[in-house]
C-alpha positions in Angstrom: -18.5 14.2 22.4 -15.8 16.6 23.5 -18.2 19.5 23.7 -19.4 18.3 26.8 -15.6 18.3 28.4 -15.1 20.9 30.8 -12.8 24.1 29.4 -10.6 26.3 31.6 -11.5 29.3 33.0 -9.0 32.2 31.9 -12.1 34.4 32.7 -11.2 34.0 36.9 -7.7 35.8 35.9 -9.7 38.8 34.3 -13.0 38.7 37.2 -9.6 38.8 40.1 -7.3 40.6 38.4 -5.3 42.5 41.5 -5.2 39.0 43.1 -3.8 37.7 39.7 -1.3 40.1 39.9 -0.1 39.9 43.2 0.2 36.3 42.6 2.2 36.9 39.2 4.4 38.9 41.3 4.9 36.9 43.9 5.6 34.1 41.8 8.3 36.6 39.5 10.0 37.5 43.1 10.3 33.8 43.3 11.8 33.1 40.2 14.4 35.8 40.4 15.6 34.9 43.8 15.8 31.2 42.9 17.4 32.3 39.8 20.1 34.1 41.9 20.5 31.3 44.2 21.4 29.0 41.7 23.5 31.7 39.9 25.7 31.9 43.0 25.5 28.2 44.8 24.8 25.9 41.0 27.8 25.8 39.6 28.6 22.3 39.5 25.0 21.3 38.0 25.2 24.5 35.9 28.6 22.5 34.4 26.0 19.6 33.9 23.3 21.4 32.2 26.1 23.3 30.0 27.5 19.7 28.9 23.9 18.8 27.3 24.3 22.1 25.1 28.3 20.8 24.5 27.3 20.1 20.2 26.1 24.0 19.6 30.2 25.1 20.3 30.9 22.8 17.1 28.5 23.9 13.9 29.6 20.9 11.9 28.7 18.9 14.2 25.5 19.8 15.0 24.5 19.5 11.1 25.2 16.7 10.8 24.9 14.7 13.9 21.3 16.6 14.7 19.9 18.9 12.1 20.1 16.9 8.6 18.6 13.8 11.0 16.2 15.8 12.5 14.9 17.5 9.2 15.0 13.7 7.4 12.9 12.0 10.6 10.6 15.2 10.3 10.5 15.0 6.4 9.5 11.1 6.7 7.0 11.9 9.4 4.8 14.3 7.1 5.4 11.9 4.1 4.4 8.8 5.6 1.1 10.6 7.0 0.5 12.0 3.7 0.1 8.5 2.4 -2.0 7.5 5.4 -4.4 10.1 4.5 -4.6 8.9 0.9 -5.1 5.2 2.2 -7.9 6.1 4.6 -9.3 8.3 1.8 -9.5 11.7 3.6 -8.3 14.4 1.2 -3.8 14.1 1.0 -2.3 17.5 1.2 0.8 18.5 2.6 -0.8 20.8 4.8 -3.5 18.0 6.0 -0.1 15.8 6.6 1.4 18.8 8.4 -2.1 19.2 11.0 -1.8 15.6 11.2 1.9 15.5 12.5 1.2 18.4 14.7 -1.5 16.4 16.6 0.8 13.3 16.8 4.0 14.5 17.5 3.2 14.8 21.5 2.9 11.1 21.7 5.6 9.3 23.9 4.2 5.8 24.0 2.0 3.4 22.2 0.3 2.3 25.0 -1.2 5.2 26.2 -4.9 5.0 25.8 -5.8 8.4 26.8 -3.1 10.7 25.0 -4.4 8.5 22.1 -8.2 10.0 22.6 -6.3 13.3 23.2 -4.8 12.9 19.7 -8.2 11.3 18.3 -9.7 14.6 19.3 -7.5 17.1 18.0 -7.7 15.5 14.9 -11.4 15.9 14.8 -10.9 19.5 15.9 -8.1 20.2 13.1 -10.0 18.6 10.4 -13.7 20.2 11.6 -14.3 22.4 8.8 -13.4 20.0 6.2 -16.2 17.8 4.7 -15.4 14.4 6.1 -16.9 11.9 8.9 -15.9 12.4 12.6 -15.8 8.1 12.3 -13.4 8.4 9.2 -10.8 10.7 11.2 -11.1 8.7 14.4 -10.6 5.6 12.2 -7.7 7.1 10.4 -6.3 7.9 13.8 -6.8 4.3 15.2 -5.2 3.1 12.1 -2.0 4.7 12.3 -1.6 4.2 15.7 -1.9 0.4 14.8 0.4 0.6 11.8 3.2 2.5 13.8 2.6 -0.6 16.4 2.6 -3.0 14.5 5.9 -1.9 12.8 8.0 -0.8 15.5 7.1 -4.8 16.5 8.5 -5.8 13.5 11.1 -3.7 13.3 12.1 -4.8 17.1 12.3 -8.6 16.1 14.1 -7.9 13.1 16.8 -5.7 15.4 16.8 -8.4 18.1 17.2 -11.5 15.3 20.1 -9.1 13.8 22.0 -8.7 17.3 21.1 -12.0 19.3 20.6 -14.6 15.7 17.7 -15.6 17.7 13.7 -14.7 18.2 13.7 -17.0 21.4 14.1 -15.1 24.8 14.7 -18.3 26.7 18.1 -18.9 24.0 19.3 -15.5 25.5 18.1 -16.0 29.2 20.2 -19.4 28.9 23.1 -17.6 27.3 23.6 -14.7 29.4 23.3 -17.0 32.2 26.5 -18.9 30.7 28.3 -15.9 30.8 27.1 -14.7 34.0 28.6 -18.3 35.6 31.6 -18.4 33.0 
């Protein structure tokens, strides 16, 4: 089924390759001027960009407040699809739980049909010299895309009964529009 997708070409870099490097260097040229520009004229977005890197000047810090929850989130991750493989019965390793993650860590939303073919495929491509059905991987993949779904729903409702003490949205319309007139 993917065979059949069209690949890119790298080949047209190597068949034009003085026009590939004039472009490369007109594209280098580009880069250094603009980079000297913004050296000279950026410095109050250059003060912006420098406050999003404000947590590496404090170590302790960034342990604890990115690190230790970024290795525990990451840890999770592998260990939750290392029982995913073992419930869809496609063979639980930490390295098949590690390929796995690697094809499903580019996902930004649930709703999005087509990176979730994308992530279908690579699965099927990770896992194609291993003895197992292209329909078991895709269903695995279906699967927990419907059982991380499923419990970020849950996991909503239970965060919205916890904050508002209420599942019904027209209870909070009706409140906020007391406090809007009050």
């Amino acid at each position: 089924m993917y065979s059949r997708l069209p690949s890119v070409d790298w080949g047209f870099f190597a068949r034009y390759h003085r026009e590939t490097v004039i472009g490369l260097s007109l594209l280098t040229a580009a880069a250094i001027v603009g980079v000297i520009v913004y050296l000279e004229k950026g410095g109050e977005s250059r003060a912006r960009i420098m406050r999003g890197f404000a947590i590496f000047r404090d170590p302790g810090r960034l342990l604890r407040g990115l690190v230790v929850p970024q290795a525990i989130s990451w840890g999770l991750r592998v260990a939750s699809l290392f029982y995913f493989l073992q419930a869809f019965g496609v063979h639980a390793s930490i390295h098949n739980a590690l390929l796995t993650s690697s094809s499903t860590r580019s996902r930004r939303s649930s709703g999005d049909t087509g990176r979730s073919r994308h992530e279908a495929g690579l699965i099927v491509f990770l896992f194609k010299n291993e003895p197992i059905s292209d329909s078991l991987l895709l269903a695995f993949s279906v699967g927990v895309n419907i059982a991380v779904v499923l419990f970020n729903l849950l996991l909503g409702a239970v965060a919205l009964f916890l904050m508002a003490r209420t599942f019904s949205w027209k209870k909070l319309r009706a409140a906020h529009a007391q406090d809007q007139a009050g």
